[in-house]
PDB file of the backbone (N, CA, C, O) and the ligand in Angstrom, with CONECT records:
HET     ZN  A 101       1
ATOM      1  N   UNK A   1     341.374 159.119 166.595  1.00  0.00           N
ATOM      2  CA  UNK A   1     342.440 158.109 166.492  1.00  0.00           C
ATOM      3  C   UNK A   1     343.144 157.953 167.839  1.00  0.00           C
ATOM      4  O   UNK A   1     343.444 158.931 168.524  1.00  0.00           O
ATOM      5  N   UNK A   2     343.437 156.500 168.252  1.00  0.00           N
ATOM      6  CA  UNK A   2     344.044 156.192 169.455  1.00  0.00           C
ATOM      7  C   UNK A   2     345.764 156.921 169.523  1.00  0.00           C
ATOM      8  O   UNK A   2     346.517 157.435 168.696  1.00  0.00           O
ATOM      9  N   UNK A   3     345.812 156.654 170.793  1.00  0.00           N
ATOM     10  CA  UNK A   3     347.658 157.348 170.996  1.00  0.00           C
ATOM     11  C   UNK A   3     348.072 155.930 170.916  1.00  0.00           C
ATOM     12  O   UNK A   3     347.222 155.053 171.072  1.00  0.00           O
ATOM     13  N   UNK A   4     349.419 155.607 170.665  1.00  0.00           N
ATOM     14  CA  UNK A   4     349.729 154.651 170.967  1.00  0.00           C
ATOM     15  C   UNK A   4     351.119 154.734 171.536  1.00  0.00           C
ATOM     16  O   UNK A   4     351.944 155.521 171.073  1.00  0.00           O
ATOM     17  N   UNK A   5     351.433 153.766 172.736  1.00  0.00           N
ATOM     18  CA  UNK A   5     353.709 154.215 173.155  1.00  0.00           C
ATOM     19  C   UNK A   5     353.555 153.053 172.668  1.00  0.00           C
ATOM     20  O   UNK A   5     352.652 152.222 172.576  1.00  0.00           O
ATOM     21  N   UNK A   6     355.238 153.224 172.206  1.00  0.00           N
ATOM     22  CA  UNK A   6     356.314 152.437 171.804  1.00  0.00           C
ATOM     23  C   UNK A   6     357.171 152.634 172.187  1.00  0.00           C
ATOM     24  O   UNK A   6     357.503 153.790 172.449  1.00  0.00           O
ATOM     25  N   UNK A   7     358.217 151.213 172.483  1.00  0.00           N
ATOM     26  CA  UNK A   7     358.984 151.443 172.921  1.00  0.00           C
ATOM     27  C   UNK A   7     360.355 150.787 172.208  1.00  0.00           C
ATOM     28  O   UNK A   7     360.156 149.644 171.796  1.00  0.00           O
ATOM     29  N   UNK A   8     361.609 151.267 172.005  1.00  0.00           N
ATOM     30  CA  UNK A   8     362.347 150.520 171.291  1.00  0.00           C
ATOM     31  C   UNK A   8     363.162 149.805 171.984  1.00  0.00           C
ATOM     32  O   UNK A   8     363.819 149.942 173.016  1.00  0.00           O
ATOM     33  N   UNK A   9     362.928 148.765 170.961  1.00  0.00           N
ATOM     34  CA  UNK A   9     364.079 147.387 171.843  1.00  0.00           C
ATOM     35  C   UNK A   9     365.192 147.050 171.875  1.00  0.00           C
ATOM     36  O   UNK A   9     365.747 146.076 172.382  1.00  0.00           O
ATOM     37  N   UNK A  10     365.713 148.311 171.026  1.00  0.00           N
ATOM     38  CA  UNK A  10     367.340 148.598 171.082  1.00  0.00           C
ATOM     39  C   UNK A  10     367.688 149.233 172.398  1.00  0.00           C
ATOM     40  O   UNK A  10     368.069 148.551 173.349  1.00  0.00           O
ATOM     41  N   UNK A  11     367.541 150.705 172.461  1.00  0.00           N
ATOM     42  CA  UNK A  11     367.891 152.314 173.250  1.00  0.00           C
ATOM     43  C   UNK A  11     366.590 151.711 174.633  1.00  0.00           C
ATOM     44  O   UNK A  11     366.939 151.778 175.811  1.00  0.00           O
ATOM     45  N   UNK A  12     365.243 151.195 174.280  1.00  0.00           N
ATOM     46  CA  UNK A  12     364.023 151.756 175.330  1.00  0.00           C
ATOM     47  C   UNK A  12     363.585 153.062 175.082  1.00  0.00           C
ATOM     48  O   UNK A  12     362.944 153.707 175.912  1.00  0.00           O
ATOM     49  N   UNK A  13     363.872 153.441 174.081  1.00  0.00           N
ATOM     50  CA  UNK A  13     363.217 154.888 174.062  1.00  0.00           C
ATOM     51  C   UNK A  13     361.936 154.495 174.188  1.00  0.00           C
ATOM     52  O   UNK A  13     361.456 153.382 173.971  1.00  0.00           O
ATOM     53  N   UNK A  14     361.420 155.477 174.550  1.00  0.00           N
ATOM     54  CA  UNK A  14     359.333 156.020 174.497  1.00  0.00           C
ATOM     55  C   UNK A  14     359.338 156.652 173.783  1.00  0.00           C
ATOM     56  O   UNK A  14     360.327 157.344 173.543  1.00  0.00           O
ATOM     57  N   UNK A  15     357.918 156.730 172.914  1.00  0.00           N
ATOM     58  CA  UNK A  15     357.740 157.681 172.218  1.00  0.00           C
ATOM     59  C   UNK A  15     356.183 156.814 171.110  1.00  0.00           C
ATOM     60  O   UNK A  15     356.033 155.830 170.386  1.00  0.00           O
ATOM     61  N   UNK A  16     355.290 158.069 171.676  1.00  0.00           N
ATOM     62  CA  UNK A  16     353.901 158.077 171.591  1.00  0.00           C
ATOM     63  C   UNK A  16     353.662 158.315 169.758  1.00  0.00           C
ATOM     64  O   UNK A  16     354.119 159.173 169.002  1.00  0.00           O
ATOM     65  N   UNK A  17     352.885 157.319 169.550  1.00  0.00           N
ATOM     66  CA  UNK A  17     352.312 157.362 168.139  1.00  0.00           C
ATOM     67  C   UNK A  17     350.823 157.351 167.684  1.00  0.00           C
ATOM     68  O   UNK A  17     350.116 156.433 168.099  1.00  0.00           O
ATOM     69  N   UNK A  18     350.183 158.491 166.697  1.00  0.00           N
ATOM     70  CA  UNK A  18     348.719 158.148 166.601  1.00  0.00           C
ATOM     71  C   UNK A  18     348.740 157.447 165.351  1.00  0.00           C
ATOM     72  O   UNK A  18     349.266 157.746 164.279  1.00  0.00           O
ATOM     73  N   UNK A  19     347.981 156.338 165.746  1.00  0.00           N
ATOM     74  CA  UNK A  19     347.597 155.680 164.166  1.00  0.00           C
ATOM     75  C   UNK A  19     346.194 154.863 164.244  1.00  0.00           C
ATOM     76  O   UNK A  19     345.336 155.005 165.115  1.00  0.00           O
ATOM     77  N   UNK A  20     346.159 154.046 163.225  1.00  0.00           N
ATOM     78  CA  UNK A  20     344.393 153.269 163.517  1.00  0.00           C
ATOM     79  C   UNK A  20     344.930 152.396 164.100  1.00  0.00           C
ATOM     80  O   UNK A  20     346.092 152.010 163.972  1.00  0.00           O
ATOM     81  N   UNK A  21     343.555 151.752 165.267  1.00  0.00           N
ATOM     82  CA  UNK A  21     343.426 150.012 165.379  1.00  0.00           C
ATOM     83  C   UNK A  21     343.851 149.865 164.521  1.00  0.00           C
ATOM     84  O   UNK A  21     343.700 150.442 163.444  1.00  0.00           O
ATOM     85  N   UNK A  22     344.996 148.384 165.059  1.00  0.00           N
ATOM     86  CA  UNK A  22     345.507 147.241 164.687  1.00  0.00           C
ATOM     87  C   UNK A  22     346.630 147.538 163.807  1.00  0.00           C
ATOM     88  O   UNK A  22     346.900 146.631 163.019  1.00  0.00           O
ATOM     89  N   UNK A  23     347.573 148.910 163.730  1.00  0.00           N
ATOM     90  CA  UNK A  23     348.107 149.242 162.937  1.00  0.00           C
ATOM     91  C   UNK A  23     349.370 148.315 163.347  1.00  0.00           C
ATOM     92  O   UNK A  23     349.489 147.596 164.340  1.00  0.00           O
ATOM     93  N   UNK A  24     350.258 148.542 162.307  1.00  0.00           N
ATOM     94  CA  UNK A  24     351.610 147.387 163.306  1.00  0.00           C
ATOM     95  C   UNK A  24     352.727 148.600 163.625  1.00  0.00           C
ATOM     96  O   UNK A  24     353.074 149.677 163.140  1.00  0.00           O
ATOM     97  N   UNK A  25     352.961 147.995 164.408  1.00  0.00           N
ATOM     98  CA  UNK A  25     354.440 148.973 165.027  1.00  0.00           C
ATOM     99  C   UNK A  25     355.378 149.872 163.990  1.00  0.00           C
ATOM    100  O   UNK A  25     355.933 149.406 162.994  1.00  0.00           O
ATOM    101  N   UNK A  26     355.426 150.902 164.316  1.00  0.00           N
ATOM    102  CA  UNK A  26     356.436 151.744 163.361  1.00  0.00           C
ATOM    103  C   UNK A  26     358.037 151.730 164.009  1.00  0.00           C
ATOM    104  O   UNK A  26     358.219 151.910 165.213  1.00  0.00           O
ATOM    105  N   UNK A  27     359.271 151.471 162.958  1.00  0.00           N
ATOM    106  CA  UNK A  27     360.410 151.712 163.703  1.00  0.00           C
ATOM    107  C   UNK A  27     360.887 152.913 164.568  1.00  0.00           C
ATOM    108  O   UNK A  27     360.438 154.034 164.334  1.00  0.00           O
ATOM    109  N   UNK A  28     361.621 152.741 165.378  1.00  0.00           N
ATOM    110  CA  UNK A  28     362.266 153.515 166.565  1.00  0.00           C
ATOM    111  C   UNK A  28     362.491 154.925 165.869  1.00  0.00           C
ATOM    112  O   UNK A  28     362.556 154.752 164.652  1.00  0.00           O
ATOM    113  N   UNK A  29     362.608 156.034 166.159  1.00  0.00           N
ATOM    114  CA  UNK A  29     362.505 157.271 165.241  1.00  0.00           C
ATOM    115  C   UNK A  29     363.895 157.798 165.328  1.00  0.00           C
ATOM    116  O   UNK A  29     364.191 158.660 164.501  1.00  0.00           O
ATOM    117  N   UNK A  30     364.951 157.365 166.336  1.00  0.00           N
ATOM    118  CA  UNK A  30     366.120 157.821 166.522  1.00  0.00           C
ATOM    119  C   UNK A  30     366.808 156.831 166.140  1.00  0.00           C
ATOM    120  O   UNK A  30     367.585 157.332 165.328  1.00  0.00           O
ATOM    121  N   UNK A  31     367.162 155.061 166.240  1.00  0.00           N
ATOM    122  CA  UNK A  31     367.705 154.518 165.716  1.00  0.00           C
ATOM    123  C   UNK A  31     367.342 153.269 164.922  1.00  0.00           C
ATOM    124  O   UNK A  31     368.092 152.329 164.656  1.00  0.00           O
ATOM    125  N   UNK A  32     365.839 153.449 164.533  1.00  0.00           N
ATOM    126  CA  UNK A  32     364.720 152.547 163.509  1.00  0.00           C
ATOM    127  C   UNK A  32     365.160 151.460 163.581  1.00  0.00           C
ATOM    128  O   UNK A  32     365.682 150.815 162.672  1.00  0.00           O
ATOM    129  N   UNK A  33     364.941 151.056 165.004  1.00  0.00           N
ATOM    130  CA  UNK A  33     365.177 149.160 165.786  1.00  0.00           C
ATOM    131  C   UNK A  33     363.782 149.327 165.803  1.00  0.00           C
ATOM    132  O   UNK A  33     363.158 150.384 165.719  1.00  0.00           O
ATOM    133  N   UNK A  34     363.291 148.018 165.939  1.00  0.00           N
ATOM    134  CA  UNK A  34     361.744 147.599 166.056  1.00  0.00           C
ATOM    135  C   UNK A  34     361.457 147.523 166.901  1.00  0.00           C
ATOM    136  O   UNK A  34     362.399 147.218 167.633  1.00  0.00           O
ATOM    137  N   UNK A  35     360.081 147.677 167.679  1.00  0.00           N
ATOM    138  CA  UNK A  35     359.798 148.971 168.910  1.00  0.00           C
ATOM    139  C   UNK A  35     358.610 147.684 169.104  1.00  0.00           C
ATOM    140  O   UNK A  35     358.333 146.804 168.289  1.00  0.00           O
ATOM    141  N   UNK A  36     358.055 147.907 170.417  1.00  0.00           N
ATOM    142  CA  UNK A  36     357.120 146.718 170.939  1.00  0.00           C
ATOM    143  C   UNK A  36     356.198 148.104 171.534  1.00  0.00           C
ATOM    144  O   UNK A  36     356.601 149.146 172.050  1.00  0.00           O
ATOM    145  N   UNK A  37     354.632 147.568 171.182  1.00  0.00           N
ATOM    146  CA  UNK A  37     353.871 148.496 171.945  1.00  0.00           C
ATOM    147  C   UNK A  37     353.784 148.187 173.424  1.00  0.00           C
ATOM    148  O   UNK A  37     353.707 147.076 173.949  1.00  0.00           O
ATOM    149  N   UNK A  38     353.815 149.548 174.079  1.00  0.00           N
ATOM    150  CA  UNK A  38     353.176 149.447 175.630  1.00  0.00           C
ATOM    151  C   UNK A  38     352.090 150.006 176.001  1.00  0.00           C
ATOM    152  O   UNK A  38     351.734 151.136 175.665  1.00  0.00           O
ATOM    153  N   UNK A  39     351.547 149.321 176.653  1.00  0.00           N
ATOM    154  CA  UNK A  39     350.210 149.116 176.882  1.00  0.00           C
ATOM    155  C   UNK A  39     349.872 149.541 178.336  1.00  0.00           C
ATOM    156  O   UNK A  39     349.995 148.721 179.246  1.00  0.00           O
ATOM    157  N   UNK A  40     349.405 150.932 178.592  1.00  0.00           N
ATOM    158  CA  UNK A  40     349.252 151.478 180.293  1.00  0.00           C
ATOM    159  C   UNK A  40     347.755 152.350 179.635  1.00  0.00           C
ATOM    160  O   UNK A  40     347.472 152.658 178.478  1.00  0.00           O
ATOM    161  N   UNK A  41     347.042 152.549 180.876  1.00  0.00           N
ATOM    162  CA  UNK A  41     345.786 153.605 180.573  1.00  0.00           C
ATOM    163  C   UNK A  41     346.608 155.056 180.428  1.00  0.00           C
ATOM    164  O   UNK A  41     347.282 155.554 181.330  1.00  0.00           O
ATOM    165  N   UNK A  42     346.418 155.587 179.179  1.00  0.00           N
ATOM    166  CA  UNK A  42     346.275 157.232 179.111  1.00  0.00           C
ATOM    167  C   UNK A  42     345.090 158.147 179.092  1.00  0.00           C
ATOM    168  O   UNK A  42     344.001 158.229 178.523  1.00  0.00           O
ATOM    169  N   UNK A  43     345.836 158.825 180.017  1.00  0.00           N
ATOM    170  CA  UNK A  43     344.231 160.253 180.122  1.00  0.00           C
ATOM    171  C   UNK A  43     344.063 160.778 178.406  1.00  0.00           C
ATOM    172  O   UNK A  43     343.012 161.403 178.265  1.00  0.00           O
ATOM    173  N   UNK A  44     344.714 160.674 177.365  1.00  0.00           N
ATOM    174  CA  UNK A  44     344.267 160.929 176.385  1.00  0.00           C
ATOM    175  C   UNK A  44     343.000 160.313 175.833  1.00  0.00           C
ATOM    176  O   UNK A  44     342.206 160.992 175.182  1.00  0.00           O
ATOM    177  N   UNK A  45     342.762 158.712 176.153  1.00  0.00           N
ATOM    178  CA  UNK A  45     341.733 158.631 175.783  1.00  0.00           C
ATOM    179  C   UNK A  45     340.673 159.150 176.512  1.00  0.00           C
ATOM    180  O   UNK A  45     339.559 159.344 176.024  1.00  0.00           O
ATOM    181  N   UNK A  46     340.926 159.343 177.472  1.00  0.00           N
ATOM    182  CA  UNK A  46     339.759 160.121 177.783  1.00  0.00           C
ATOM    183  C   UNK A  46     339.206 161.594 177.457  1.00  0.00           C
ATOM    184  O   UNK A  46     338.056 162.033 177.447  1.00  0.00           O
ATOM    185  N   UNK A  47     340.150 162.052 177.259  1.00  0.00           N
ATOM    186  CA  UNK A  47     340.181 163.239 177.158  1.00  0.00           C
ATOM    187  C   UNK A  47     339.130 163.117 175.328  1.00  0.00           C
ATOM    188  O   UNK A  47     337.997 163.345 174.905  1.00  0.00           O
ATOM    189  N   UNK A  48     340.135 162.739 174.945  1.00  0.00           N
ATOM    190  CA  UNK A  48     339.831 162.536 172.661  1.00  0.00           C
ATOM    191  C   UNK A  48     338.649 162.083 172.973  1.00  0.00           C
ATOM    192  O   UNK A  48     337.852 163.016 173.074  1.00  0.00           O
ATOM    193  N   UNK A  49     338.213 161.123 173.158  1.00  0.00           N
ATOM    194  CA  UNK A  49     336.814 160.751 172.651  1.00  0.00           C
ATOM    195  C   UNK A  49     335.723 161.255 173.801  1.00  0.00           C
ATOM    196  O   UNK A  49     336.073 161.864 174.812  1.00  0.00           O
ATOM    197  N   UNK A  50     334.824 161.027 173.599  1.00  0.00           N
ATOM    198  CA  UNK A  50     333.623 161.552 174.299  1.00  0.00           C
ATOM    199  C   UNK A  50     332.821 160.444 174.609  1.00  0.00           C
ATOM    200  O   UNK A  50     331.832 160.692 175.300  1.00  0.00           O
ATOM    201  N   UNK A  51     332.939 159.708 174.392  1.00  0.00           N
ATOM    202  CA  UNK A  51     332.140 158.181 174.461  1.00  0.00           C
ATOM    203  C   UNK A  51     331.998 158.110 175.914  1.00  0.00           C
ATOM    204  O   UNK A  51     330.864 158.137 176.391  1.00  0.00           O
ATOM    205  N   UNK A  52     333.378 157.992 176.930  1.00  0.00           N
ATOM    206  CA  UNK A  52     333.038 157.529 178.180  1.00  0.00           C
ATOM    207  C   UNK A  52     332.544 158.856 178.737  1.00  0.00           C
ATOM    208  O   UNK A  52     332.383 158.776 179.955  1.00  0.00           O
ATOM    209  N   UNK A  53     332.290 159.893 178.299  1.00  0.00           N
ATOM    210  CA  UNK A  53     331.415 160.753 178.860  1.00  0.00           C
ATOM    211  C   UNK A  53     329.614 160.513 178.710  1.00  0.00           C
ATOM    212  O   UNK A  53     328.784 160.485 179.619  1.00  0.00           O
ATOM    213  N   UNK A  54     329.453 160.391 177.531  1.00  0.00           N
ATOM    214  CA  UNK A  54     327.964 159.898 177.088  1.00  0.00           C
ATOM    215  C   UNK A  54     327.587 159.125 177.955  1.00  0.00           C
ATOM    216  O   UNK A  54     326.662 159.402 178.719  1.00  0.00           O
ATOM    217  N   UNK A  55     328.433 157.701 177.992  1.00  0.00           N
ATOM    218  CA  UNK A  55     328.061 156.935 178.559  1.00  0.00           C
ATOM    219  C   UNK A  55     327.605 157.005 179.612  1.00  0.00           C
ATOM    220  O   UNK A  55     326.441 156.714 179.890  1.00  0.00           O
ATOM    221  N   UNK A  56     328.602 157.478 180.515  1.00  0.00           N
ATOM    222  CA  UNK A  56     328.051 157.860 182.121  1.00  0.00           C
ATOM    223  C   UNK A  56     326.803 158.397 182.126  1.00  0.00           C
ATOM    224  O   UNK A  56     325.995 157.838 182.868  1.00  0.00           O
ATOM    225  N   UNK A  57     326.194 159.918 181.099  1.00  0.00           N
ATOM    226  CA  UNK A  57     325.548 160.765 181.303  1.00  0.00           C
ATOM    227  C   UNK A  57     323.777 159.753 181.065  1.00  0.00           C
ATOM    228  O   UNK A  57     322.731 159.911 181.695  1.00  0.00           O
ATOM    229  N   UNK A  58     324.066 158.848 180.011  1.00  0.00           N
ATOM    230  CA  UNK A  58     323.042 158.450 179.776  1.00  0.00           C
ATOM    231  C   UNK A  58     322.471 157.206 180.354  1.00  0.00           C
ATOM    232  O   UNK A  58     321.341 156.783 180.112  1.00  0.00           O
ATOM    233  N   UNK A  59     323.667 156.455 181.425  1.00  0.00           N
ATOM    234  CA  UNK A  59     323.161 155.503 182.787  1.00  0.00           C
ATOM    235  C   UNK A  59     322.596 156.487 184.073  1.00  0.00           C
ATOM    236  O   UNK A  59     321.910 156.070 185.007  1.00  0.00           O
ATOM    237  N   UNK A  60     323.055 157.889 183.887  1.00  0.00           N
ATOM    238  CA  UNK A  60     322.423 158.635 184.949  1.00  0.00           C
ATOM    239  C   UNK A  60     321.454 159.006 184.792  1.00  0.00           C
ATOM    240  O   UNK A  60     320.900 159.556 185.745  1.00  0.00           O
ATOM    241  N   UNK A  61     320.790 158.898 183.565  1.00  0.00           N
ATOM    242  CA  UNK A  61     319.498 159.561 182.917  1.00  0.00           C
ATOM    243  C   UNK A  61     318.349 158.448 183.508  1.00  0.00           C
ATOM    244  O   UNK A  61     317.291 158.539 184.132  1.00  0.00           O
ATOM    245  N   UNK A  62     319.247 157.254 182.897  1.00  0.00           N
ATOM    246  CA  UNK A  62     318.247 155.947 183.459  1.00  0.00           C
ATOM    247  C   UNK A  62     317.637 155.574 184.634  1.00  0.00           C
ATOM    248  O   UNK A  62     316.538 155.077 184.878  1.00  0.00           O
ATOM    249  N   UNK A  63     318.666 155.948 185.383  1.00  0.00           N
ATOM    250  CA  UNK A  63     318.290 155.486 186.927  1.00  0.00           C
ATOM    251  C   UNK A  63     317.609 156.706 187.417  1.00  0.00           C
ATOM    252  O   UNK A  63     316.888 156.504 188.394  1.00  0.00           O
ATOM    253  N   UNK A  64     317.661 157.940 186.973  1.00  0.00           N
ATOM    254  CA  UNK A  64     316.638 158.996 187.501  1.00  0.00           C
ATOM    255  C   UNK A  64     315.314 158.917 187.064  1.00  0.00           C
ATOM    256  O   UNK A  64     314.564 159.396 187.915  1.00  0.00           O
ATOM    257  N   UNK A  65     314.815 158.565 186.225  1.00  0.00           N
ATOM    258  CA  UNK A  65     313.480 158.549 185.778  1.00  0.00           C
ATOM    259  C   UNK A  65     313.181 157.204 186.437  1.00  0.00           C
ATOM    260  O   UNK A  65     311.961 157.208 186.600  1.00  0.00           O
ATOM    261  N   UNK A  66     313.736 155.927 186.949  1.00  0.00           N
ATOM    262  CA  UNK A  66     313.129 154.990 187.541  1.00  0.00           C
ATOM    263  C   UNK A  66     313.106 155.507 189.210  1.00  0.00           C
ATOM    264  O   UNK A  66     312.897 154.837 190.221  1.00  0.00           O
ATOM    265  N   UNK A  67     313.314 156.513 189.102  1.00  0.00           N
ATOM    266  CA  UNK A  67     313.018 156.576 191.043  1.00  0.00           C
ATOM    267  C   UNK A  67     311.590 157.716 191.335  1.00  0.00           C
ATOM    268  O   UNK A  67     310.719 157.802 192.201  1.00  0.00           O
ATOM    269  N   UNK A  68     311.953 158.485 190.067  1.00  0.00           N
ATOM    270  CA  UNK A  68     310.823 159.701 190.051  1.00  0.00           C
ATOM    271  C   UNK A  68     309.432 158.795 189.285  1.00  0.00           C
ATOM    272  O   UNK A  68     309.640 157.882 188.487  1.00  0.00           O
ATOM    273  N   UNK A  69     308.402 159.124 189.587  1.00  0.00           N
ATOM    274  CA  UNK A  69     307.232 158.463 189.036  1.00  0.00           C
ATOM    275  C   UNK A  69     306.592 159.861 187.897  1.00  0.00           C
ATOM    276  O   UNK A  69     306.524 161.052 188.201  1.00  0.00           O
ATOM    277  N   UNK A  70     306.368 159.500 187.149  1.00  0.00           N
ATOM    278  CA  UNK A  70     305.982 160.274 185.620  1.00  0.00           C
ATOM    279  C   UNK A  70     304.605 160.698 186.268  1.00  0.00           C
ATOM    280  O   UNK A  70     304.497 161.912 186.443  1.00  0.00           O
ATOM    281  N   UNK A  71     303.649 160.004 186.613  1.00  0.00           N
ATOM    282  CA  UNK A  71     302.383 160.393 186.876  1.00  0.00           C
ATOM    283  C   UNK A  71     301.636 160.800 187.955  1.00  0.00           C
ATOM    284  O   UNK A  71     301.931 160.171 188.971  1.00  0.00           O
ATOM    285  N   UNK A  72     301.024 161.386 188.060  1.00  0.00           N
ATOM    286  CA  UNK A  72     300.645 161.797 189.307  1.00  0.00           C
ATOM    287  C   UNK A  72     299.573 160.934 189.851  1.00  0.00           C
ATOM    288  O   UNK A  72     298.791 160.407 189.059  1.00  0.00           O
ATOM    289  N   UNK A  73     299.457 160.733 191.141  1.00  0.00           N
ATOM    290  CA  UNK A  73     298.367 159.982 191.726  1.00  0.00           C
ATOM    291  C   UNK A  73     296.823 160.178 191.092  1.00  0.00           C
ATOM    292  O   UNK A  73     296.204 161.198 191.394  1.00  0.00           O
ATOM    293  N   UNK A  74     296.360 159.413 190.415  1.00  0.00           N
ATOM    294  CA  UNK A  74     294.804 159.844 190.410  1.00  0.00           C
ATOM    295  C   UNK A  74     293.527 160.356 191.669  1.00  0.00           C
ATOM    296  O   UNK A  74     292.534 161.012 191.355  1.00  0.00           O
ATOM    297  N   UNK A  75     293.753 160.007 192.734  1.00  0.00           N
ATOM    298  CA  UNK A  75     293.022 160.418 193.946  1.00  0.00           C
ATOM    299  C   UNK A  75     292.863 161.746 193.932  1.00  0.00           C
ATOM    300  O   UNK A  75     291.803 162.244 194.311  1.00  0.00           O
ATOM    301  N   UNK A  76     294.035 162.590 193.435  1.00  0.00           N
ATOM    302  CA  UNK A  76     293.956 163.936 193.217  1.00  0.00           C
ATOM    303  C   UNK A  76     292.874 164.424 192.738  1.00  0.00           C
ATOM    304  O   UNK A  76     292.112 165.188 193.331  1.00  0.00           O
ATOM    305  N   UNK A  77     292.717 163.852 191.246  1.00  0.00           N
ATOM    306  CA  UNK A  77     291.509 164.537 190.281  1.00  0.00           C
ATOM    307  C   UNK A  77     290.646 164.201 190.356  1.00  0.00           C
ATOM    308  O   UNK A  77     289.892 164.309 189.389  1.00  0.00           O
ATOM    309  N   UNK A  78     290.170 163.528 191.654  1.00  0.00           N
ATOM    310  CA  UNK A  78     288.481 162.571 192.091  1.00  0.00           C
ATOM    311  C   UNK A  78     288.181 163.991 193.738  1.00  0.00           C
ATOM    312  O   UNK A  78     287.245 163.897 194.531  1.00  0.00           O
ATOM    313  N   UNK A  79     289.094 164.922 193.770  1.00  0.00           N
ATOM    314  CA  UNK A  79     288.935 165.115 194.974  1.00  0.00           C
ATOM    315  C   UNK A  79     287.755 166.138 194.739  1.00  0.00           C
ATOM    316  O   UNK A  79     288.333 167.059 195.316  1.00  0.00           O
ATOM    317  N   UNK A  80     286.953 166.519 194.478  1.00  0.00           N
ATOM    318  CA  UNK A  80     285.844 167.532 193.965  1.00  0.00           C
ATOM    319  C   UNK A  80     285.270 168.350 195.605  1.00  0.00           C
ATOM    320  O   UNK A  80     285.090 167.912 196.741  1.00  0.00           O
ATOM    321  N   UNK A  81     285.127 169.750 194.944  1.00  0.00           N
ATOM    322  CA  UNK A  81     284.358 169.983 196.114  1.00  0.00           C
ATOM    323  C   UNK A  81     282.755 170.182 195.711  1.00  0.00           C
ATOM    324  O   UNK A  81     282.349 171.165 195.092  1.00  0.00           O
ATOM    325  N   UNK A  82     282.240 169.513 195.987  1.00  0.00           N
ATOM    326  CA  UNK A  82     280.375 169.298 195.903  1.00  0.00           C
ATOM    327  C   UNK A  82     279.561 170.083 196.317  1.00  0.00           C
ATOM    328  O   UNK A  82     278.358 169.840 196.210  1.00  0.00           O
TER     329      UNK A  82
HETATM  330 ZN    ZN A 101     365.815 153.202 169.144  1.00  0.00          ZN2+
END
């Protein structure tokens, strides 16, 4: 579940809430005025989910196997000594 700040539009207090997408704003917790979300990047999401870790790991996977070649030259196994 995402973090979410709020902020109240009475006081300005902050104060971080977890709930689902698209939930609607909960009142102010000290004087329950109606609070507007703010919207900045937190290291929590990064931290909680694992997604933007995968992600990275498995575009690095991609581009390594297109530089290394899987097979080996055939000239090799024609080289016989007679
Ligand atoms: Zn308040």
């Amino acid at each position: 579940m995402p973090t979410y700040e709020y902020k109240c539009t009475q006081e300005g207090t902050v104060f971080d809430v977890w709930q689902e997408v698209g939930s609607e704003a909960p009142p102010c917790p000290t004087c329950g005025a109606p609070t507007k979300k703010v919207f900045r990047p937190t290291r929590t999401i990064f931290k909680g989910s694992g997604f933007y870790l995968t992600d990275t790991r498995a575009e690095a996977g991609v581009g390594k196997s297109d530089a290394a070649p899987p097979t080996p030259p055939p000239a090799a196994s024609d080289s016989k000594s007679d």
